[in-house]
C-alpha positions in Angstrom: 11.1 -13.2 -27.3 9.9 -12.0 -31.2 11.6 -8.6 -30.3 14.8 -10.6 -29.1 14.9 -12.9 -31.7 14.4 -10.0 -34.0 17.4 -7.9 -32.5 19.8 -11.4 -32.6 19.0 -12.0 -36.2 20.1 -8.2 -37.5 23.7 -9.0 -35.5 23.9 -12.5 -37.3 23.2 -10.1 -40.6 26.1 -8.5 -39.8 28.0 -11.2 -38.8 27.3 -13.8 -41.3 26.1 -12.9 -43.8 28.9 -13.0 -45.9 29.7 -16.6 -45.4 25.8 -17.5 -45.7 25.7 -16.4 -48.9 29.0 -17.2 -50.8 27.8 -21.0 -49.4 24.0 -20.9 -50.8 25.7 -19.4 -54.0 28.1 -22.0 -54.5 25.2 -24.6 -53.8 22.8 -23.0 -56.1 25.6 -23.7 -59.0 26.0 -27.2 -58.4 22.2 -27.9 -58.1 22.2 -26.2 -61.4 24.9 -28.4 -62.9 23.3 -31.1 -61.8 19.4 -30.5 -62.7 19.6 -31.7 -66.7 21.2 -34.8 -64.9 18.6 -35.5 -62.3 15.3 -34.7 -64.7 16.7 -37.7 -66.3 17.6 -39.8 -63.3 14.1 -39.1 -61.6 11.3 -38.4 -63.2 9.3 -35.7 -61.0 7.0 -33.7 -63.0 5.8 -31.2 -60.4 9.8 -30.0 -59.6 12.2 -32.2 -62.5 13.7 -33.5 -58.8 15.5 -30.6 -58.3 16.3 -30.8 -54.7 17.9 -34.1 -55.2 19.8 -32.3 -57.9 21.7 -30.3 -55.4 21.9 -33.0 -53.1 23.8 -35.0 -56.2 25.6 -31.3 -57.1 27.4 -32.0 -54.1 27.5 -35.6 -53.9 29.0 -36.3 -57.9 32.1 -33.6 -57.5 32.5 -35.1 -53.9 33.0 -38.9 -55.4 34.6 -37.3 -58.5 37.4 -35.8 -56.3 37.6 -38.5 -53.5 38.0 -41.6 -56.8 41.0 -39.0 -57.9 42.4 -39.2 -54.4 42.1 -42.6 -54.0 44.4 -43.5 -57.4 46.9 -40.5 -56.2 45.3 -37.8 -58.5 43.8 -35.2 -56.7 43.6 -33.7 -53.6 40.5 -31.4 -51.9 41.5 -28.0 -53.4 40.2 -25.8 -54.7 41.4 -26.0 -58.3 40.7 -30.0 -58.6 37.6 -29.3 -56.8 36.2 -26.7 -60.0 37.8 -29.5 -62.2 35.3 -32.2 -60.6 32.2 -29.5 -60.6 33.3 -29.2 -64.3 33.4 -33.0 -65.4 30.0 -33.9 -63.6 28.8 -30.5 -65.8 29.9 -32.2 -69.0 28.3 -35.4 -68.3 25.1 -33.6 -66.7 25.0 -31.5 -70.1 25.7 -35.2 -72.3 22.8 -36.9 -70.8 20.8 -34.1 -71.3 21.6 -33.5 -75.0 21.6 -37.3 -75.7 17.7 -37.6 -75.1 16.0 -34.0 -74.4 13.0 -34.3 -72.4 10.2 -32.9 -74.0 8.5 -30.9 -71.2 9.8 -27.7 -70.3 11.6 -27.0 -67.0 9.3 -26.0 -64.1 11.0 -23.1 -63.4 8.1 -21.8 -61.1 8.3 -24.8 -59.0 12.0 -24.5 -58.8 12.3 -21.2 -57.9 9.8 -21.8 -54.6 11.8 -24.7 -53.7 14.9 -22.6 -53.8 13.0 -19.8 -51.9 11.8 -22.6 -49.2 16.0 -24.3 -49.2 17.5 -20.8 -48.4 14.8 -20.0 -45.8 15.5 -23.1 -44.0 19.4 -22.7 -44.2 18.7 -19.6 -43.0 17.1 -20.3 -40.3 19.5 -23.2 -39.1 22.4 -21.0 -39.9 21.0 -18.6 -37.7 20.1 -21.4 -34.9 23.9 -23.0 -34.7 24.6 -19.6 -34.1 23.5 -19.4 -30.3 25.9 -22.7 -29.8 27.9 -22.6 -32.4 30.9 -24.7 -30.6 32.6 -27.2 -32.4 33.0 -29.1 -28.8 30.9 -32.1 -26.8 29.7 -35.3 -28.4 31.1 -36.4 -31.5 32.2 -32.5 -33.0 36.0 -32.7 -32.7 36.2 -36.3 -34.5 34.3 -34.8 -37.3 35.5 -31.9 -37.7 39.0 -33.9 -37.5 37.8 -35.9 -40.3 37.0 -32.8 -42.4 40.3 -30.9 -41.7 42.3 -34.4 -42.4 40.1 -34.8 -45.9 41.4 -31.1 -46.7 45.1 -31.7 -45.8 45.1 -35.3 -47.4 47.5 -34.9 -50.4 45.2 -38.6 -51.4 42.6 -40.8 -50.0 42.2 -42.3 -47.4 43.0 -39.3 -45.5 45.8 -39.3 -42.4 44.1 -40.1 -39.1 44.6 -37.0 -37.3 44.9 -39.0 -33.9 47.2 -41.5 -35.0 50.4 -40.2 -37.1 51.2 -42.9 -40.1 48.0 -44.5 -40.4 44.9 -43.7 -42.6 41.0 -42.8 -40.8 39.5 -46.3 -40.5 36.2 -45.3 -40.9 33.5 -44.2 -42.6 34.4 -40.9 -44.1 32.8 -39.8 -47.3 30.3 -37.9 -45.6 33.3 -35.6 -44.1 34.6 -35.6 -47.4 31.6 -33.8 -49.3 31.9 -31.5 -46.3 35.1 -30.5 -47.3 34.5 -30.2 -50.8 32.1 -27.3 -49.9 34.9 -25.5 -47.8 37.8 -26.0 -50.8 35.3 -24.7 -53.2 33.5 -21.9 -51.5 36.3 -20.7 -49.4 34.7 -20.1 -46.5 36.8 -21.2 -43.5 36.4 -24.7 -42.2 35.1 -23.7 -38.7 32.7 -21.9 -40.3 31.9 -24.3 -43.0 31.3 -26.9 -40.3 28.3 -25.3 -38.9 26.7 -24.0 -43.4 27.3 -27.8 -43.4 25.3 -28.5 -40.6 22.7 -26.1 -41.6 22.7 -27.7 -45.5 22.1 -31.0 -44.3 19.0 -29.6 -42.2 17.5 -27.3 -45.7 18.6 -30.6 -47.9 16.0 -33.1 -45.9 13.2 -31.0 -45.4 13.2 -30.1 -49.5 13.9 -33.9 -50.1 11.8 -35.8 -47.6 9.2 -32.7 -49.5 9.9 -33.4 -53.3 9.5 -37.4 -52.5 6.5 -37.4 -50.1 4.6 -35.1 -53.0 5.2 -37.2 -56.1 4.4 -40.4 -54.3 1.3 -38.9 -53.3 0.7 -38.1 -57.6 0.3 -42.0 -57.9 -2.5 -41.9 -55.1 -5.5 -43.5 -56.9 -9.1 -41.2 -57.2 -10.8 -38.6 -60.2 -7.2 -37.2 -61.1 -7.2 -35.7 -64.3 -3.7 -33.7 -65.6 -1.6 -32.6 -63.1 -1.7 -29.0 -63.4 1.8 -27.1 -63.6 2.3 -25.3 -60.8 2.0 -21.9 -60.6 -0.8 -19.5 -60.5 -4.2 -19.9 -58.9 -5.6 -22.7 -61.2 -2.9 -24.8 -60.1 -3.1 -24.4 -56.5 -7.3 -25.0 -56.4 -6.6 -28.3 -58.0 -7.3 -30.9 -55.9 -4.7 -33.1 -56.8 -2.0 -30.6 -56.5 -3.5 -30.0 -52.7 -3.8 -33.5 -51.8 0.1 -34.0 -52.9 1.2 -30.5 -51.3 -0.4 -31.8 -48.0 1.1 -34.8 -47.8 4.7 -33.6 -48.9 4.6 -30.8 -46.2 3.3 -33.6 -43.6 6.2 -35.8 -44.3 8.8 -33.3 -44.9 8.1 -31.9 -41.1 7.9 -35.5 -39.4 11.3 -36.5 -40.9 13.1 -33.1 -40.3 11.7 -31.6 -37.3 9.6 -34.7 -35.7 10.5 -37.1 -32.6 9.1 -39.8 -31.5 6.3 -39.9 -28.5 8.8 -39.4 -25.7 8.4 -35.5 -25.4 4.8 -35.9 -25.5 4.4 -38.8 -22.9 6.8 -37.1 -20.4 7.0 -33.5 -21.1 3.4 -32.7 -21.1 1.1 -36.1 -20.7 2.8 -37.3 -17.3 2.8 -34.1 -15.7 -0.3 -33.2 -16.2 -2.1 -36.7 -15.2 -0.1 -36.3 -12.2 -1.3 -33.2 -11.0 -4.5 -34.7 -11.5 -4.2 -37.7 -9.0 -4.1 -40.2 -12.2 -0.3 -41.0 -12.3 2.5 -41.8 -10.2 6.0 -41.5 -9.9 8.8 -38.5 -9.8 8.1 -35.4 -12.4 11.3 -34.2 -13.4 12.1 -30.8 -15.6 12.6 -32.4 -19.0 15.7 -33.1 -20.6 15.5 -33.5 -24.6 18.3 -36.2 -24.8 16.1 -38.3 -22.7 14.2 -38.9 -26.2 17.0 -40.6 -27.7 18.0 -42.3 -24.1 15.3 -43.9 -23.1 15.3 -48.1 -23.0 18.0 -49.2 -20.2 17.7 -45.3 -18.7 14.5 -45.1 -17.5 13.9 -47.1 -15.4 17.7 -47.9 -15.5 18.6 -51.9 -16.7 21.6 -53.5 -18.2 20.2 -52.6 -21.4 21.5 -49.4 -22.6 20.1 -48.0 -25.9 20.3 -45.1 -28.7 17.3 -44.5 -30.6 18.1 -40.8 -32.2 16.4 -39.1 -35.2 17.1 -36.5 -37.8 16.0 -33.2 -35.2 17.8 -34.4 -32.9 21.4 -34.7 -35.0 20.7 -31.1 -36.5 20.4 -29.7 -32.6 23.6 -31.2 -31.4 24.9 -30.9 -34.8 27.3 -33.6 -35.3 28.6 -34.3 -38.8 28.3 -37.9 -38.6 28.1 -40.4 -41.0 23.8 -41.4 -40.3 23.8 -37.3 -40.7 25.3 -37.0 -43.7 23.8 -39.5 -45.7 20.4 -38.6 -45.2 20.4 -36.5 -48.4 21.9 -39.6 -50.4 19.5 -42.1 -48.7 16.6 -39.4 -49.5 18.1 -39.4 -53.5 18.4 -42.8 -53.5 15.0 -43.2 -52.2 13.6 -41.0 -55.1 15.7 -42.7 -57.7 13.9 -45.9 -56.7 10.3 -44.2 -56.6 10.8 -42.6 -59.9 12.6 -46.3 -61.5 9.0 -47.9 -59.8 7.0 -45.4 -61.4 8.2 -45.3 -64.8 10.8 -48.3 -65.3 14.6 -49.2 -65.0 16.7 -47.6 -67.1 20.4 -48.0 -67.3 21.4 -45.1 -66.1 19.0 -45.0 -63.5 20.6 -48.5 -62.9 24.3 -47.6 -62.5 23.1 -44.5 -60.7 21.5 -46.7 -57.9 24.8 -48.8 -58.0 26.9 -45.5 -57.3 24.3 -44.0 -55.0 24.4 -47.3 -52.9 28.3 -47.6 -53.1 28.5 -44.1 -51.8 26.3 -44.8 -48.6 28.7 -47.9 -47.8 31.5 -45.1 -47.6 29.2 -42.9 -45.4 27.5 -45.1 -43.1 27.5 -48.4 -44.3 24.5 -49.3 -42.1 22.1 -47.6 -45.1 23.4 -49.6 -47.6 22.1 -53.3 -47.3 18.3 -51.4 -46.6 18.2 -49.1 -49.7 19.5 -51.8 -51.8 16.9 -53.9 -50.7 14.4 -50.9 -51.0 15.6 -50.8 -54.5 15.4 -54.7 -55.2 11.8 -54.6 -53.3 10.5 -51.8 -55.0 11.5 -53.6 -58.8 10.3 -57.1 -57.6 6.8 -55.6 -56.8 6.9 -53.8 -60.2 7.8 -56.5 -62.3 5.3 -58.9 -60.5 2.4 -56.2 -61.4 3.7 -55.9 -65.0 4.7 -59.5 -65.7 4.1 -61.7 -63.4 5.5 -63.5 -60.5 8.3 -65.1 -61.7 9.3 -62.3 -64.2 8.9 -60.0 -60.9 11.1 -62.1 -58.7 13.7 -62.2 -61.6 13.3 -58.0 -62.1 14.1 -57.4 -58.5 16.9 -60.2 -58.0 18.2 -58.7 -60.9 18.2 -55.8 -60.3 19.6 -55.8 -57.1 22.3 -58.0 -58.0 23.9 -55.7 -60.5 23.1 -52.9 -58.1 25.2 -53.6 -55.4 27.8 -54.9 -58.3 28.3 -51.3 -59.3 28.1 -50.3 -55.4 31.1 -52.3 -54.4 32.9 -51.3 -56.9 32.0 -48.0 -56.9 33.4 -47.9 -53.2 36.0 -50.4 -54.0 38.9 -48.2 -53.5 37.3 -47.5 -50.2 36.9 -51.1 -49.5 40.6 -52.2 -50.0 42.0 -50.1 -47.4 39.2 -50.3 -44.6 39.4 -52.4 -41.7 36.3 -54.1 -40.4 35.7 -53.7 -36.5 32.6 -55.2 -36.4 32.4 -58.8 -34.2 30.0 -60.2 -36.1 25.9 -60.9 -35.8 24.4 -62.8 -32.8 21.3 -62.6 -30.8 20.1 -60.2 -28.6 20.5 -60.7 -25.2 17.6 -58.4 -24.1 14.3 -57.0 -25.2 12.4 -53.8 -25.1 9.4 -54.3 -23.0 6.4 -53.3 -25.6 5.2 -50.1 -23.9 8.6 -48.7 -24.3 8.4 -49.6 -27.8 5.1 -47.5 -28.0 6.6 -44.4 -26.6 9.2 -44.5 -29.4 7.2 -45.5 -32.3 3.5 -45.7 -31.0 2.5 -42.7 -33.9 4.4 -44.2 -36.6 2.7 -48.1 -35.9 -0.2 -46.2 -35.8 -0.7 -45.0 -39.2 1.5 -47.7 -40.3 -0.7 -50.1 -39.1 -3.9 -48.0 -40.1 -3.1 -48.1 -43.2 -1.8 -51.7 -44.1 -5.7 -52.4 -42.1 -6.9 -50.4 -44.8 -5.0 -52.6 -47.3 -6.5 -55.6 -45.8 -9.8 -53.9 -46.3 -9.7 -53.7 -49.6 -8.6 -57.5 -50.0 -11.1 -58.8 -48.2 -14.0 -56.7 -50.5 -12.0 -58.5 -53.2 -12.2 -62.0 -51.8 -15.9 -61.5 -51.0 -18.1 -64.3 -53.1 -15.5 -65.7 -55.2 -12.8 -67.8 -55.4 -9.6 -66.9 -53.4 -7.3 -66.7 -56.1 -9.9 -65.1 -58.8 -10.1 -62.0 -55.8 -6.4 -61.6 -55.1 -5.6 -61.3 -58.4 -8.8 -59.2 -59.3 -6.9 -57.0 -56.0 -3.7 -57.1 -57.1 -4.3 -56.0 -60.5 -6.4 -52.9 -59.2 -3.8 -52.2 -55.9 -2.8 -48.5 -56.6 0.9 -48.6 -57.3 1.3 -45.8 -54.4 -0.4 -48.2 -52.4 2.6 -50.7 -52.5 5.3 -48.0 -52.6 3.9 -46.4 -49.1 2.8 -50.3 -47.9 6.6 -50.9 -48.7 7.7 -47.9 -46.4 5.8 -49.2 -43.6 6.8 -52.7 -43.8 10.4 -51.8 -44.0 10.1 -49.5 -40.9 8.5 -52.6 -39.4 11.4 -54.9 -39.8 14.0 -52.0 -39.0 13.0 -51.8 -35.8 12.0 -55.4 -35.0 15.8 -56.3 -36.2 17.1 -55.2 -32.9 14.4 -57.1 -31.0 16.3 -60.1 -31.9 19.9 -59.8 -33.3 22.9 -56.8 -33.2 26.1 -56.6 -34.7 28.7 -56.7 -32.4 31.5 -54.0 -31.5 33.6 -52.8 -28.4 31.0 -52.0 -26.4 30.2 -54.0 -23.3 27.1 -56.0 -22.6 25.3 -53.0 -21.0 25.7 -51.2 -24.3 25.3 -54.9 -26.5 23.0 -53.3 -29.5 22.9 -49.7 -28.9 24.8 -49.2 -32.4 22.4 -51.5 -34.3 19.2 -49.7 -32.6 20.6 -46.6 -33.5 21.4 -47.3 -37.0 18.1 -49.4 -38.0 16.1 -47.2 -36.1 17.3 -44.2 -37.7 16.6 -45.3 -40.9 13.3 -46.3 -39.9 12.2 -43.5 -38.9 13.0 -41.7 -42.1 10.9 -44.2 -43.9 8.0 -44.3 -41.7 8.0 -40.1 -42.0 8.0 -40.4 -45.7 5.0 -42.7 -45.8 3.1 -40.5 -43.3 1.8 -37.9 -45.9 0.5 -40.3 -48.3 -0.5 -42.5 -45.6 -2.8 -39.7 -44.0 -3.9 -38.1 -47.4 -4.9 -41.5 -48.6 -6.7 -42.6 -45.8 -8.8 -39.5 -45.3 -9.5 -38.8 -48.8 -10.8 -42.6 -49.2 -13.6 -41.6 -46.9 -16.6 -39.1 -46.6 -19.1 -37.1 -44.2 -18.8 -38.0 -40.0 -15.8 -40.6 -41.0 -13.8 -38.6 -43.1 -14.0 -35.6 -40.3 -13.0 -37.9 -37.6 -10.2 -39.6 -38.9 -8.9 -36.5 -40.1 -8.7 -35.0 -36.7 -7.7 -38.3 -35.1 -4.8 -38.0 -37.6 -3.9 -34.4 -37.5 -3.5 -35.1 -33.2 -0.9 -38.6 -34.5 1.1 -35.9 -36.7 1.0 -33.3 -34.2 2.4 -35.2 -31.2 6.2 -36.0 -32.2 6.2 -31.6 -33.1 6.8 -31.4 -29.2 9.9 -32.1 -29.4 11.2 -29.2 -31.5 10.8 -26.6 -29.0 12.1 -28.0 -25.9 15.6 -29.5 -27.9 16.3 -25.7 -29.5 15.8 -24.1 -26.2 17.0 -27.0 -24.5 20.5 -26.6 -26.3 20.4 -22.9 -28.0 18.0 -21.0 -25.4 17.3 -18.2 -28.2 16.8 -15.8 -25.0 20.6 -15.8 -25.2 22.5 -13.5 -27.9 23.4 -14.6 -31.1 27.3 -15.6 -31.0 29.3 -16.2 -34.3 29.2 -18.9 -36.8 33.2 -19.6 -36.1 32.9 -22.7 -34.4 36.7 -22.5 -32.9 36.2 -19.9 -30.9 34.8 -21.5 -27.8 38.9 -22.3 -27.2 39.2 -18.4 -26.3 35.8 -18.5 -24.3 36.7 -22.1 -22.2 40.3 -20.0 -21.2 42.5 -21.1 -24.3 43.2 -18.2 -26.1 46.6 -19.3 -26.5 45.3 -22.9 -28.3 43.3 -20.3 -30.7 46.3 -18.6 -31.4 47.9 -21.9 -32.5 45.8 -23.4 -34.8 45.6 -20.2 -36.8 49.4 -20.2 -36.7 49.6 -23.7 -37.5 46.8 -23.4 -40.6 48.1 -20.6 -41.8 51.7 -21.9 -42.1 51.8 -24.9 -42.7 50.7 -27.0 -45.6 50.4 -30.8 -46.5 49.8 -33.3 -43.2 53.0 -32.3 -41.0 52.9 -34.4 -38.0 52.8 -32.1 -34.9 53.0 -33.2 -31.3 49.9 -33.0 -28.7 48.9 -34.8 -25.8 46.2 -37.1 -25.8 43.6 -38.1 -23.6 40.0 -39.3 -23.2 37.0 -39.5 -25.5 35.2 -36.2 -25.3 37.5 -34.0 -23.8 39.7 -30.7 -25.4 42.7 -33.4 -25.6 43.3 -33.8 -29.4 42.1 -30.1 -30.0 44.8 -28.6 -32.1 45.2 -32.1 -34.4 41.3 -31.7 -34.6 41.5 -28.1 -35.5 43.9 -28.2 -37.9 43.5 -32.1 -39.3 47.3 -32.0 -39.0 48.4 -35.5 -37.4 49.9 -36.9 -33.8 51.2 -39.3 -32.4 47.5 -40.0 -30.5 44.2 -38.2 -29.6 41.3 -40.1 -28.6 42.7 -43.3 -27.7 39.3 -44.9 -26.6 38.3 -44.0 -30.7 41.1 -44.9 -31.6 40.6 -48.4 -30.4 37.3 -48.6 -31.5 38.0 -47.7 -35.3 41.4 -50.2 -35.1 39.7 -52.6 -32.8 43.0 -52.8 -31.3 42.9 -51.7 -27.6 47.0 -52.3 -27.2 47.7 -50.2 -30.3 46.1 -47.2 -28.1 48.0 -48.4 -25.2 51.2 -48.6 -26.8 50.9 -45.2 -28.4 49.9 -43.4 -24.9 53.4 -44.8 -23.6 54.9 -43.0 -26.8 53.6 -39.7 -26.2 54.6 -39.8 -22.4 58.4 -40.7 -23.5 58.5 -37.8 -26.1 57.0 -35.1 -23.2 58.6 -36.1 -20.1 62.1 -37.6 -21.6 62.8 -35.4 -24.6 66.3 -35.7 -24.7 66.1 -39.4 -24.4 67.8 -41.7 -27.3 64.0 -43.7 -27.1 62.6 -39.9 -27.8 64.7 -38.8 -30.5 63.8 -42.5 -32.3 59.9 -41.5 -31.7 60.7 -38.3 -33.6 62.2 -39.9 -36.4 59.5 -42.6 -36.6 56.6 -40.1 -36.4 58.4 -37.6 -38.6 57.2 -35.1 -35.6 58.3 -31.3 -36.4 56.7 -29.3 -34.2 55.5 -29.9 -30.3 52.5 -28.2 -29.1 53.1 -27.3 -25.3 50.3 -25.5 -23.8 48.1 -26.2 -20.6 46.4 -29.4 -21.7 50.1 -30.9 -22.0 51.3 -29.3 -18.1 48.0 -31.1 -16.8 48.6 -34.2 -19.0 52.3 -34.6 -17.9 52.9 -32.9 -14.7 56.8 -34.5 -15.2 57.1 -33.0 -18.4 60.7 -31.5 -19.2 59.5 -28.5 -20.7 62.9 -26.9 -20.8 64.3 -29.9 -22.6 61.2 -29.7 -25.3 62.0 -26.1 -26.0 65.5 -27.4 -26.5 64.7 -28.8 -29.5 64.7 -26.1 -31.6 63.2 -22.7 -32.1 60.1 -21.4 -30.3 57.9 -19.9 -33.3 54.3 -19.3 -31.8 54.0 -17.7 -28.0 50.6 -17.0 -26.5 49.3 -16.8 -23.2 50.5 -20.5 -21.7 50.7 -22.4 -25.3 54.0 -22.3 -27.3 54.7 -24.3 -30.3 58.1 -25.7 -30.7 59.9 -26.3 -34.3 62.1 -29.0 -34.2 65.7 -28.0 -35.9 
């Protein structure tokens, strides 16, 4: 396998390499540009932040270009992308010069978390290789997305599936995605899977920088906290204890699962063979980790409970993907404001941060605002006073999500809601389901807020109540609270969906699958960043026979969700296979569509601005809507059953699929020619997808309609004179 591996990896070399490294190039600039910026903005000592600073390298120029957009001023080129790189340099370089900060830059630090970011993009890069398709699951709506962002001559950006209208949906994260192609060049179907692969290097160092630095306010004989670098540094006990827990957290948010994989990959099996379990043992299936309540055993309950490994293996560029790196910023903007105060511009930079995950998936934004409010209110009650605190975090929070919504606002005015509204649940998750899923993170959750209680009670004991609570609270590390605030948070995510959803399409099988999904997403990104400190804390608290056991009682919690890792990779890459390409297009030439290949290089390399072009359409997660997809150049329809979801509007899709039959099987009709005028349709895409979609199609009249400029195999493109 080593020798295999080895053999695959010196073919991706000379594949890829190109493309690998114009994209970490491009990145390293912009986290560059950002650093003086984000020293400010979050206070880390050990790194000065910097992988949030290219996580906001990206973000800044992204929001700097989409606000253009949005008033008619810029577009996702190139050119206005450099401009927006430039302006978020000036300001970068004006904050900076306004109030120098008096340590020096670690540049030791930096330069092994740059080593560490392009080893793991690397590696992923290397990974999406194997399967590199842009096909199955949600790929050809987000890669639609990206190629409509690019093509938009403003924002919103055309709906590629539905010609005239703008996407009705949470885009920004697409957006960002296509500033990285417009400014590095590399080719979108290439870009798509760096961007995969960026996302994957961007939460391990994140989910890293945070996880250490909370683990710097951990109480205990401390002393300075050593620069890091050089042997001195690395035998300090504090840099050890910080490094511990940052590497523990940083692998249970980007490469953990839950306790599925565990409980039914090795722990059933294996009780069974011993006589001590019943029921079927089946070869296991990684999805079955994220499909589990209402599946098995099967109920009316159907549920999604995904996490961060899992979206990097199937690699969709959705929104809950995408914003991990801005929820993991915004997380450390709140941990450095709880640390060392609310500044201004740590203010307005929450406000932005918040307003940008509303555009992205707007699930994050109401729970890292009230992160952000929480975090404040607990500071300002341990500086001040209760009331004071209460005012701090209200405050706070108010003008927070002031700045957010308008920050978003242009986003705002032109999106349509097509959520139902909030009502209870009308089924529960029976409690040793819930264990499976979450059992390690309630754990040390639980563990730990035992260990808080602990350390109450010793406060309460012989004297008055209220004398030993606040005699507690004065003394409660502030890490403590931060990582106690985690917990709690991850608590209420998940108990949320125990007892209300948010209602969409979906049926009552599928009632609160999306708000399980969201909240538990999100919670399990907050319980993995409180798991280092957590652990670390815990242990370290403790000494001789106790300390030993809990830290191997521990170390088996943390080592459980790793299962999951290898059986998803080889589950949906099987590395025994050879490495393929990082073009993710050309599985059309592979599935027997050489000729649909053909056609969206024609049609991308030819034509320019959002020309509507004629396909057929047809059913969620099919190759229907392939060349609108591949291009981001707009028809008449695509997906219709997305379609209806993003509009809410099930006769829009209906009306629309009787459009597209009139224009294929009665081209020469007078209702036809009116559907080409309305659409401002230009060229018709007739290839096999369009036979099998119209078997009455007048394919002699469509040809009729002009000039036949792109012939290949059994797809033809048709300009209409």
């Amino acid at each position: 396998m080593i020798s295999h591996l080895g053999g695959q990896f010196a073919v991706f070399l000379g594949r890829d390499l190109g493309p690998l490294l114009r994209w970490e190039l491009h990145l390293l600039v912009l986290g560059l540009v950002a650093l003086p910026l984000t020293r400010r903005l979050i206070p880390f000592r050990l790194d000065g932040g910097y992988p949030f600073a290219k996580a906001l390298g990206v973000i800044l120029p992204a929001y700097a270009l989409w606000l253009a957009g949005s008033f008619g001023l810029g577009s996702f080129r190139p050119l206005p992308a450099w401009g927006a790189v430039a302006l978020v340099g000036l300001c970068s370089a004006a904050v900076s010069r306004a109030r120098p900060m008096a340590r020096p830059l670690p540049w030791k630090a930096i330069l092994a978390e740059e080593l560490v970011f392009f080893a793991a993009l690397t590696a992923w890069t290397f990974v999406r290789g194997f399967q590199p398709a842009i096909e199955g699951l949600e790929k050809f709506m987000d890669f639609g997305f990206v190629n409509a962002v690019l093509r938009g001559e403003g924002m919103p950006p055309p709906d590629m599936w539905l010609a005239g209208e703008s996407v009705n949906y949470y885009y920004f994260g697409h957006a960002t995605a296509a500033f990285l192609v417009a400014l590095s060049g590399v080719p979108g179907p290439q870009g798509y899977n760096l961007m995969i692969a960026t996302l994957f290097a961007l939460t391990l160092g994140g989910s890293f920088s945070l996880a250490t630095h909370l683990a710097l306010a951990m109480p205990g004989k401390r002393g300075p906290v050593p620069r890091p670098g050089g042997v001195k540094a690395l035998l300090s006990p504090v840099l050890r204890r910080a490094l511990l827990a940052g590497w523990i957290a940083a692998l249970l948010v980007t490469v953990g699962g839950n306790l599925h994989t565990f409980v039914f990959a090795y722990a059933h099996p294996a009780l069974k063979a011993a006589g001590l379990a019943e029921g079927e043992v089946k070869s296991y299936w990684y999805p079955d980790a994220t499909r589990y309540i209402g599946y098995n055993p099967p109920t009316n309950d159907k549920t999604i409970h995904e996490f961060p490994f899992y979206s990097f293996v199937v690699a969709d560029l959705h929104g809950h993907v995408s914003s991990i790196p801005t929820v993991l910023t915004g997380g450390a903007l709140t941990l450095g404001a709880f640390l060392r105060g609310v500044t201004p511009l740590r203010l307005g930079s929450m406000g932005l941060l918040l307003g940008i995950m509303y555009m992205t998936n707007a699930w994050d934004f109401p729970i890292y605002l009230a992160l952000w409010a929480g975090a404040l209110m607990v500071r300002g009650w341990k500086r001040w006073g209760f009331w004071k605190g209460i005012a701090t975090g209200v405050g706070a929070g108010i003008v927070a999500g002031v700045v957010a919504l308008g920050a978003a606002g242009p986003f705002i005015a032109s999106f349509h809601n097509f959520s139902q509204g909030v009502f209870p649940v009308m089924a529960r998750t029976p409690l040793t389901q819930l264990l499976v899923l979450w059992g390690d993170k309630l754990f040390y959750s639980y563990c730990f807020l035992i260990f808080l209680v602990a350390g109450l009670a010793r406060s309460l004991s012989g004297r008055p109540w209220v004398a030993g609570l606040s005699s507690w609270w004065r003394r409660v590390p502030r890490g403590d609270l931060f990582a106690a605030g985690l917990c709690l948070g991850g608590i209420l995510l998940i108990t949320a969906p125990e007892v209300i959803y948010v209602k969409d399409i979906y049926g009552a099988d599928y009632h609160r699958a999306n708000t399980m999904f969201k909240l538990g997403y999100q919670a399990f990104i907050l319980f993995g960043l409180a798991s280092g400190y957590i652990v670390v804390r815990i242990v370290s608290s403790l000494q001789g026979g106790r300390r030993a056991f809990f830290a191997a009682l521990f170390a088996l919690v943390v080592a459980l969700p790793l299962c999951f890792p290898d059986r998803a990779v080889m589950g949906y890459y099987n590395l025994q296979n050879d490495y393929k390409t990082l073009d993710g297009l050309a599985f059309l030439q592979e599935r027997g569509h050489p000729g649909d290949y053909g056609a969206v290089r024609w049609l991308s390399e030819n034509l320019q601005g959002p020309v509507p072009v004629l396909e057929a359409d047809g059913d969620s997660y099919t190759l229907y809507g392939r060349i609108s997809m591949a291009t981001g150049l707009p028809t008449v329809l695509g997906w219709y059953v997305h379609e209806w979801l993003w509009h809410n509007d099930s006769q829009l899709s209906a009306n629309r699929r009787g459009e597209v039959a009139t224009l294929y099987n009665l081209p020469g009709s007078p209702e036809a020619a009116a559907l080409r005028e309305k659409y401002g349709l230009r060229y018709v895409v007739v290839g096999a997808l369009e036979r099998q979609r119209f078997p009455q199609m007048d394919e002699a009249g469509l040809r009729s309609l002009g000039s036949v400029v792109f012939s290949q195999d059994q797809t033809a493109i048709v300009r209409i004179d």
